[in-house]
C-alpha positions, 0 to 999 in steps of 0.5 A: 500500500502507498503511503499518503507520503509517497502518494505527494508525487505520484501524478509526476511519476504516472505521467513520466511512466505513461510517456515511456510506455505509451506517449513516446510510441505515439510521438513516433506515429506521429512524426512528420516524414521528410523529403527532398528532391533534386537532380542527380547525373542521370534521373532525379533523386527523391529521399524521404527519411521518417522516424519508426521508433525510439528506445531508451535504456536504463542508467549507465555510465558514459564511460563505461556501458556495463556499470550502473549508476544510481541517483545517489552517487549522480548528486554526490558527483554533481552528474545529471542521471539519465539513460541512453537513447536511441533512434531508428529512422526509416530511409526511403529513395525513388518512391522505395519508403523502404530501403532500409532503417537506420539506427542512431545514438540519441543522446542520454536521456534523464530519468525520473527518480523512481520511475519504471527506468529508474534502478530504484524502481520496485524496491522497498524501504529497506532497499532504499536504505541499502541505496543511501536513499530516504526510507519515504522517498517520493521520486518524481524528480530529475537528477540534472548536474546533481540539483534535483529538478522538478517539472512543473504543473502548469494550467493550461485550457482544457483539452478538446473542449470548445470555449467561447472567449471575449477578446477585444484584441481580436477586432485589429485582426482584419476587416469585419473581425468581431471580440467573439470567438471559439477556441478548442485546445485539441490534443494528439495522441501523443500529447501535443496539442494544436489550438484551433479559434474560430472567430466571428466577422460582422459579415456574418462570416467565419474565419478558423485560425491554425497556428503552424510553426508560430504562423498564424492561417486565417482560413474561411469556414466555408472552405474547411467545410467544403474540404472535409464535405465536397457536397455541403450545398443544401442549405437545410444541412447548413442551418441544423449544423452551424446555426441556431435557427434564428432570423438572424442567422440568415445573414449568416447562411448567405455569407456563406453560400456566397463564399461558397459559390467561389470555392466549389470549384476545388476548395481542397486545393484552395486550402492546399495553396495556402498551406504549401510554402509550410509543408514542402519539406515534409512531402514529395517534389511533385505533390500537388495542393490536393496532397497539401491541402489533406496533410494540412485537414489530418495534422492540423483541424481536430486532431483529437479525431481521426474521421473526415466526418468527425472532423466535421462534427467538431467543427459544425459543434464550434459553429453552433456555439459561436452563433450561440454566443454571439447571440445572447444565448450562452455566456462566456466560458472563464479561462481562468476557472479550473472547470475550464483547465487543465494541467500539463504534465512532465510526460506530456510535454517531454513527448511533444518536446522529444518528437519536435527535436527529432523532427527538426534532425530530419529536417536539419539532414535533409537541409544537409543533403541539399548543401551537399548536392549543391556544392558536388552534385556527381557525388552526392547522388552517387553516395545515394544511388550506392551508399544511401544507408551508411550516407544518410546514416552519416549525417544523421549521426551528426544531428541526432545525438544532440537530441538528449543534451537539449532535453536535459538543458530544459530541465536544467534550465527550465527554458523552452527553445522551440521552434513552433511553441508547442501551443503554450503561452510561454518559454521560460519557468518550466523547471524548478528546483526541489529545494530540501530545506526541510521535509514541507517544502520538499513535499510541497514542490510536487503539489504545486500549481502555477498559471504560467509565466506569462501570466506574472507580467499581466497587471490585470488582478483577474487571474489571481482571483480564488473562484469557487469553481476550485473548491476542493481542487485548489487549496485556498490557503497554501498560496504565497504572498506577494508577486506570485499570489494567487498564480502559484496554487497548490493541490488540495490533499485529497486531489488526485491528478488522472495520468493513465488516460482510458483511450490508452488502455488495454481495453481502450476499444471494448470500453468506449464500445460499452460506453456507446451501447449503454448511451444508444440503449439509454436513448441517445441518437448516434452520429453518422459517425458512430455507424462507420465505427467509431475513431474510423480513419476514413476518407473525404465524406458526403452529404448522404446520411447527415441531416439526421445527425445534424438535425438531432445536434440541433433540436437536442443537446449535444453527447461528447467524449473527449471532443468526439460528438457522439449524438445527441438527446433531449434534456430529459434523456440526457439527464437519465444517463448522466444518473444512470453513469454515476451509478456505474462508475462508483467503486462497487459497480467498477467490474462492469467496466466504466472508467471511475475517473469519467467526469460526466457533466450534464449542463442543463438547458436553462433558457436561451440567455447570455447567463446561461452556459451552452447546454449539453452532455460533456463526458471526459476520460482524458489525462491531466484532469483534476479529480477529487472523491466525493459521496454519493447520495444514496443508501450506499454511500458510495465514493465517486470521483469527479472532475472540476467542470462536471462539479459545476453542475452538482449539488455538494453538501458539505455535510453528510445530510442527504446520504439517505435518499432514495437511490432507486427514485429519480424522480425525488426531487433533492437539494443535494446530489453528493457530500463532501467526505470531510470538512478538510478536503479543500485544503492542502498538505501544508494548509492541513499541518495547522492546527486549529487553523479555523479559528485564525484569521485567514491571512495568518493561515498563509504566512504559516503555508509560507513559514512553515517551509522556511523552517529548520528540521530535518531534511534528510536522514541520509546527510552524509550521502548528499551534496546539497549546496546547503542544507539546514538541520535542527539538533532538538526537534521534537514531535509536537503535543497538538497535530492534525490527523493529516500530520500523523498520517504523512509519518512527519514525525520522522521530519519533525522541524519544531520544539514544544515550548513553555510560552508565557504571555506577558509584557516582561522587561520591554525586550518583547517589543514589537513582536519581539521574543525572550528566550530563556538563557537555560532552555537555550544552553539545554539547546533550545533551537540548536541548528546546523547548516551544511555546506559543499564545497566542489573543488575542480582542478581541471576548471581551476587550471582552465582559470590559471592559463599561462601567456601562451594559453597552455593549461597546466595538469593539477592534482590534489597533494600536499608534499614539499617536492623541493629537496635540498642536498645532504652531505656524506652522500646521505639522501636529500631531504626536504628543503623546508617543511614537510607539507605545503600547508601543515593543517592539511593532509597528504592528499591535500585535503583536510581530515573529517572533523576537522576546524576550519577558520576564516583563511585557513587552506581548504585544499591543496594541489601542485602543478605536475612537474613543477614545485608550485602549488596552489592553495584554496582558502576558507573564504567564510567568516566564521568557524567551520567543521569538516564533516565530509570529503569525496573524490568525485569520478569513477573507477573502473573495475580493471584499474588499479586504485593506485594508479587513478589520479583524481580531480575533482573532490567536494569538502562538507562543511559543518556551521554550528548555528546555535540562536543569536540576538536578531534570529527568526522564530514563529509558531504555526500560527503566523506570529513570526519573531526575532530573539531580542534577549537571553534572559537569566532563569533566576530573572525570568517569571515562575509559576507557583510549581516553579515552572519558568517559561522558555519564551516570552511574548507580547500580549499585543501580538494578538488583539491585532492578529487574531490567531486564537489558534495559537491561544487554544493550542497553548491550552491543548498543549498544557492539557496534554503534557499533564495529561500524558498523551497529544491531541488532535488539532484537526480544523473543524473538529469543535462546533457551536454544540462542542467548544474546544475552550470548553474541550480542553478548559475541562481537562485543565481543570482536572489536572489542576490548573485553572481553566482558561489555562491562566496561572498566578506568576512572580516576578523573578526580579522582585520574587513578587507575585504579579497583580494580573494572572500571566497565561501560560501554555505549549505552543510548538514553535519553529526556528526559522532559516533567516538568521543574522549570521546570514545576512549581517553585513558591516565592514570598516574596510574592503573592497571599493569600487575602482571608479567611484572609490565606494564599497562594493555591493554584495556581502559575498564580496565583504561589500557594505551596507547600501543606504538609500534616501528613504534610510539617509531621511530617517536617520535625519530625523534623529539628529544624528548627522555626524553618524551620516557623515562617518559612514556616508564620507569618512568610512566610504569614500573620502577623499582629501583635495587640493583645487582651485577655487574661484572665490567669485563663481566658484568654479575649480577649473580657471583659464589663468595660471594660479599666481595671477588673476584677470578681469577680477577673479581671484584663485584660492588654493584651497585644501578640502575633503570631498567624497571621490563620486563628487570628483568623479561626477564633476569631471563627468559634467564637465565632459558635457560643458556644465560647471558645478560652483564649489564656494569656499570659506575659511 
């Protein structure tokens, strides 16, 4: 059974399991040929290369093919984890589409962590332990250079559903062009997409735009329309397939009998003739408009069908929306609603990415072939008429490899370089990277939603709005502050994201065969294209046999799966099925053979008006859909799951009031169709950790989302075997008193990341100012929020003597030692000995490294390394300013079975260093509540307050941190924490757990009363300066605090001396670089406003860039530059030699000005 841990990830590890199962052999079949022609010495040359098949590995060395390689040793060498991939391409001559396959290297593809290529695949939590992996671990990730990378879940609109959209953009697109249009996102079967937008004209037109290769095609409707159905010419089947039957439609019904009239002639080689110049590469010389005009209906109109009649179906169906929309009789579809949306999964677009890159390797070697017949046309064509295998083998040889290093420089980088766009909106934010600060914001990187980059730099606030078609999908909680608030969401705990689609099943055809039957046999009326067969690849269709269909389309609602019009039934018959389905794709009626992740939403006929959605049957078994489980109301009780756009149409509960319904009635009229499972489900992992979070104030609820993944804790367990850059770890966590069942069920205790704390709130010695905590000085030598902070050094020789390049560009070879190689002679022939000391740097080894638990200060040498045959040597310091441990030192390469140990010389080594990080003044802690504060003091627990068992708190804080905030979460849970120490067991925090009837005051004041406190949690105090008791009660209580990674050792940033800028003599930027603090206007303003002027000019001038001057000044203009010499004056200008002291930018910005003839008057008195 899957963990609910491991369960965080599993959509990213579905979906790269599906791409590698099915998605890439689809990417295959639809891999556009490509062709080329020219004439050789005696015929005319024809070579068509077209690519039959893809194959990828497990993970191997480069190096060395029959050695593995596993996830932990590619972090710990900084190396990218991937598999080897390869290539067969079909090679065609003369019309011969066979002659023989070719198969290449592609390059190395990287592999996600636990997937079905993954060698930690299938394994256990004792086999990853033996791996050096986590016990939990999730996978889902990419190993890239040794960061770990994730693909992001990106919302995208939903496909093969046809959305009618407002745009006032759309009116500069040419003469007639109207805001309205209909736009369908429809997906291959390899999950690349192609967008079609039909748009509406004034003149009662329609224009379809097909976005090819990033150009835009503007074709009439009329022109489509007749290509798929030569015969389209009786007026009665153009008013039951695109119109709604109004007297405003006849203008649209003569426009397009008037378009019409002009492409009856040939309307396929008038499609073809726009669409040629983009598609001569991919067939033969001689095709005709004919041919390119059928390439472009198959690849590029609804893809998502394979049927002419289909094709004609989808069309005819966006048609009727658009009049509908145009006319007041439906509303607009909201993009921005996750009813309408869908998400883009790591597979999906890996396949549409791997089979763009290979098609742009035929289209790079057929450019090749033509560069070589055109500079040697005799022996070009005679390496293809003889060697036309081992030739086109050749120069594929030199394009297809690079194929698995772009794939990995996506992932690395996260930017899309494209040559068509693959249908999105963006080219950057692809990628992010798994950051393990601690376990929170591990996990929360997998649940994570973003609306897409281009969406940042909108100012529009209209796609950040939370609407209430994300109930349950979206967690409204877990959300930033800030520019990301709003587009970067989180998936709610309960969500589930649908991977494997139905169509792509075993039993894909039996399925919807079944499915088609139950909607026949439930009173459905099929299309024509039913009785072909249903996904039949058929030819061009006709006219005969469609009225019918159409004129059901018409007077009925329409029947969809997946963007394939099935038929179409009356509103009753409609509603009929959609009950009758539910009831055969819950759990206990799964055997029939219903897809449980079907979404069926019927969208009831509510009147012809602009508020109205357009009506019909929409069924969905597709991938990347967002499903949630739900209960059905009935007397079983079943869990359904259901999909965003299909829970529009439902009554939710969000109590269990309605479960006892009539199940076999359809006729009952209920208010509820389905209940929620639990009041949670809305929220998020990281919303669900909070702990009585819904008697907070919202705003407090997000900052914890926030704080809660900046904490310190426990990362990882297996430290020694990583190589993070920095990694942050607590010395002292404990499991927390109060947590909500979510906690409890994501095992987090093996990660806890917190400390239960003895916290009295009360206004104490004025050190507990604005926000502001006391910690009390023995809780903190007990170790109190004791931390640690890991970092690792990589050390490259081989990029070091890149840098160190002689005059003449020679690289010297350097190795990792330490010995003193200069010898000097010894008298009475004895043997020379070592002219000075032993080794090099005397804190290190012989290896030149230093050993494990080692202390390193600021300046002492790190490693060592000398230059082969030469004496010198190199040595890298420790740059920090502070103290540091050795915890681990690596050799970083691969040593070959055969070698001899002795015989390897290494390169390349990474140095773990350990940063003790106990609290200091200005450090950051919270509780889970979002009442963030800084240490002010430690406190003496001989002066700090006690109760009347002696009992001193461990930290001390403001009662003004309340009022304000609101978070009465943190008061109740001091109270439930008190109540379950003295009680010996932990409570549960779950949200909306306690009602009006059930007070969790009244819960927990009960049981402080048992135990003898008092019952609001409140105790009498004294005084540890005066041993007083205090007039007023102190409320004292457990909250379970957080120390947060934002500490001053970080950020401190004071210098007196260091590095200037050469130009303007001021201190550099950056603390990185010993830089100094960068004081703005708004800081220079407020330290005014204090008095302290002398402060400004020490640290502004004396400390920065002071700057001692002797000049000329002209007492009468003030000028410094004079056109006489000093000891003499004319026309009664007098020269003063003058000693100032000035800040260097002011000379500096006074000979600029110069430069552009303007003089800055300097008045000088004694």
């Amino acid at each position: 059974m899957v963990r609910l841990m491991q369960s965080a990830a599993v959509h990213h590890l579905h979906s790269f399991n599906q791409f590698l199962q099915h998605d890439l052999s689809s990417a295959v079949d639809c891999a556009l040929p490509h062709e080329c022609a020219f004439d050789g010495c005696h015929e005319r040359l024809q070579v068509m290369l077209q690519m039959t098949a893809i194959a990828i590995d497990y993970p191997i060395l480069n190096k060395d093919p029959q050695t593995i390689i596993t996830p932990r040793e590619c972090r710990e060498r900084k190396i990218t984890y991937s598999a080897p991939m390869t290539a067969s391409f079909k090679c065609g001559m003369n019309g011969i589409d066979d002659r023989g396959t070719i198969t290449r290297t592609a390059g190395y593809l990287p592999i996600m962590v636990l997937s079905n290529r993954c060698h930690l695949s299938g394994l256990d939590e004792a086999g990853l332990v033996a791996a050096r992996e986590e016990c939990d671990e999730l996978g889902g990730y990419f190993i890239i250079n040794g960061l770990e990378k994730v693909l992001r879940l990106i919302q995208v609109p939903m496909r093969n559903m046809p959305m009618a959209i407002q745009r006032p953009v759309y009116r500069g697109r040419g003469a007639f062009y109207t805001q309205y249009a209909v736009t369908m996102r429809c997906a291959r079967s390899d999950q690349s997409t192609c967008t079609m937008t039909l748009h509406y004209l004034s003149n009662g037109s329609m224009r379809l735009r097909v976005s090819v290769r990033k150009q835009d095609l503007m074709i009439p409707l009329v022109v489509v329309l007749n290509a798929l159905m030569p015969d389209l010419y009786d007026q009665g089947n153009f008013s039951h397939a695109i119109s709604t039957g109004t007297p405003r439609d006849e203008g649209s019904k003569q426009s397009f009998f008037t378009n019409q009239s002009s492409t009856k002639a040939n309307p396929l080689a008038l499609l073809g003739t726009m669409c040629a110049s983009l598609f001569r590469q991919n067939l033969p010389e001689d095709a005709d408009d004919d041919v390119f005009g059928l390439f472009f209906l198959e690849r590029y109109i609804a893809v998502h069908v394979n049927s002419w009649s289909a094709k004609q179906d989808v069309l005819a169906l966006m048609s009727r929306k658009l009049h509908s929309f145009v006319h007041a009789k439906c509303c607009e579809d909201n993009m921005d609603s996750v009813s309408h949306q869908e998400l883009l999964m790591p597979g999906h677009i890996l396949s549409a990415y791997i089979r763009e890159k290979m098609e742009d390797t035929l289209g790079q070697s057929i450019a090749h072939m033509r560069r070589d017949a055109k500079n040697d046309l005799t022996h070009s064509s005679l390496n293809i008429h003889q060697n036309i295998l081992p030739y086109c083998s050749k120069i594929l040889g030199r394009y297809v490899g690079v194929v698995g290093s772009k794939i990995s420089s996506f992932i690395a980088s996260g930017n899309l370089i494209s040559s068509s766009g693959l249908d999105l909106q963006q080219t950057t934010g692809f990628a992010i990277v798994a950051e393990r600060l601690n376990k929170w914001r591990y996990l929360s990187h997998f649940r994570s939603v973003h609306r897409g980059q281009f969406f940042t730099t909108m100012k529009t606030t209209s796609v950040r709005k939370l609407l209430p078609e994300a109930w349950g999908f979206l967690c409204p909680v877990h959300t930033p502050d800030g520019a990301p608030c709003g587009l970067l969401s989180h998936i709610s705990a309960k969500t589930h994201v649908v991977c494997n689609s139905s169509n792509m099943a075993a039993n894909t055809k039996n399925w919807r065969i079944l499915l088609i039957d139950i909607l026949i046999s439930l009173g459905m009326l099929p299309t024509r294209t039913l009785s072909l067969g249903y996904g039949a690849k058929n030819g061009r269709a006709n006219s005969t046999g469609c009225t019918t269909s159409w004129k059901c389309m018409s007077d009925h609602l329409h029947v969809c799966l997946d963007g394939f019009v099935l038929g179409s039934a009356p509103d009753e018959v409609c509603a009929n099925i959609s009950w009758v389905l539910r009831r055969l794709k819950v759990k206990a009626f799964s055997a029939i053979g219903i897809d449980t992740t079907l979404e069926i939403a019927h969208v009831k006929q509510q009147g012809l008006s602009a508020s109205c959605p357009f009506s019909g049957l929409y069924l969905f078994s597709q991938p990347a859909r967002l499903v949630r489980p739900v209960l059905q109301c009935g007397l079983t009780a079943q869990i359904e799951l259901i999909g965003p756009f299909e829970q529009s149409t439902l009554q939710i509960s969000c109590t269990k009031s309605g479960l006892s319904l009539p199940e076999d009635n359809i006729s009952t009229i209920v208010t509820e169709t389905h209940a929620e499972i639990d009041p949670t489900v809305m929220l998020s992992f990281l919303a669900s950790l909070t702990p009585f979070s819904d008697f907070n104030q919202s705003p407090r609820n997000m900052y914890q989302c926030q704080m809660g993944k900046q904490t310190m804790g426990t990362p990882s367990h297996s430290f020694y075997h990583r190589g993070d850059h920095k990694m942050y770890r607590l010395l002292t966590p404990q499991s927390p008193l109060v947590c909500t069942r979510d906690y409890h069920n994501l095992t987090l205790d093996l990660n806890a990341q917190g400390t239960n704390s003895i916290v009295a709130v009360v206004s104490y010695t004025g050190y507990d100012m604005e926000d502001a905590m006391i910690i009390n000085k023995s809780a903190f030598e007990r170790g109190f929020g004791h931390g640690t902070v890991y970092k690792t050094l990589l050390v490259d020789l081989t990029a070091e003597a890149e840098r160190r390049k002689g005059p003449l560009g020679k690289t010297s070879l350097l190795c990792f030692g330490n010995k003193n190689t200069v010898m000097k002679p010894a008298n009475n022939g004895a043997k020379n000995t070592a002219d000075g000391p032993e080794y090099v740097a005397p804190m290190l080894g012989e290896d030149g490294l230093p050993s494990v638990g080692q202390k390193i200060g600021p300046g002492d040498p790190l490693w060592c390394a000398f230059v082969e045959n030469c004496n010198e040597h190199i040595i890298g310091a420790h740059k920090d300013t502070e103290n540091a441990y050795v915890d681990a030192i690596r050799f970083l390469g691969h040593l070959p079975c055969n070698e001899n140990r002795k015989d390897i010389t290494q390169h390349r080594a990474s140095i773990t260093l350990r940063y003790p990080r106990r609290p200091v003044i200005g450090d950051k802690f919270s509780s889970r509540h979002g009442q963030k504060g800084v240490l002010s003091v430690l406190w003496p627990e001989c002066d700090m307050p006690f109760c009347e068992s002696g009992l001193t708190p461990d930290i001390i804080i403001n009662p003004h941190a309340f009022p304000s905030r609101m978070t009465i979460g943190m008061l109740i849970e001091s109270m439930a924490g008190k109540s379950a120490a003295s009680c010996g067991r932990f409570h549960d925090g779950t949200p909306f757990a306690f009602q009006e009837h059930r007070k969790a005051v009244d819960f927990f004041g009960s049981q402080l009363c048992a135990a003898g406190y008092e019952y609001f949690g409140s105790e009498p105090v004294y005084s540890g300066l005066s041993g007083l008791l205090m007039r007023m009660e102190i409320f004292v209580g457990i909250v379970y605090y957080q120390r947060l990674r934002h500490m001053v050792s970080d950020k401190s940033q004071v210098r007196g001396t260091g590095p200037v800028h050469p130009l303007t003599q001021q201190p550099v930027k950056g603390r990185k670089r010993h830089g100094g603090i960068r004081l703005g206007e708004m800081e220079r303003d407020s330290l005014l406003a204090h008095g302290i002027s002398f402060l400004l000019h020490d640290r502004l001038v004396i400390c920065s860039d002071s700057h001692p001057a002797r000049v000329f000044v002209d007492t009468r203009c003030g000028a410094v530059l004079a056109l006489h010499p000093p000891n003499s004056s004319g026309k009664g200008h007098i020269l003063t030699l003058a000693s100032i002291t000035i800040p260097y930018v002011f000379r500096y910005l006074k000979n600029e000005l110069a430069g552009m003839n303007i003089c800055i008057g300097l008045f000088y008195e004694k």
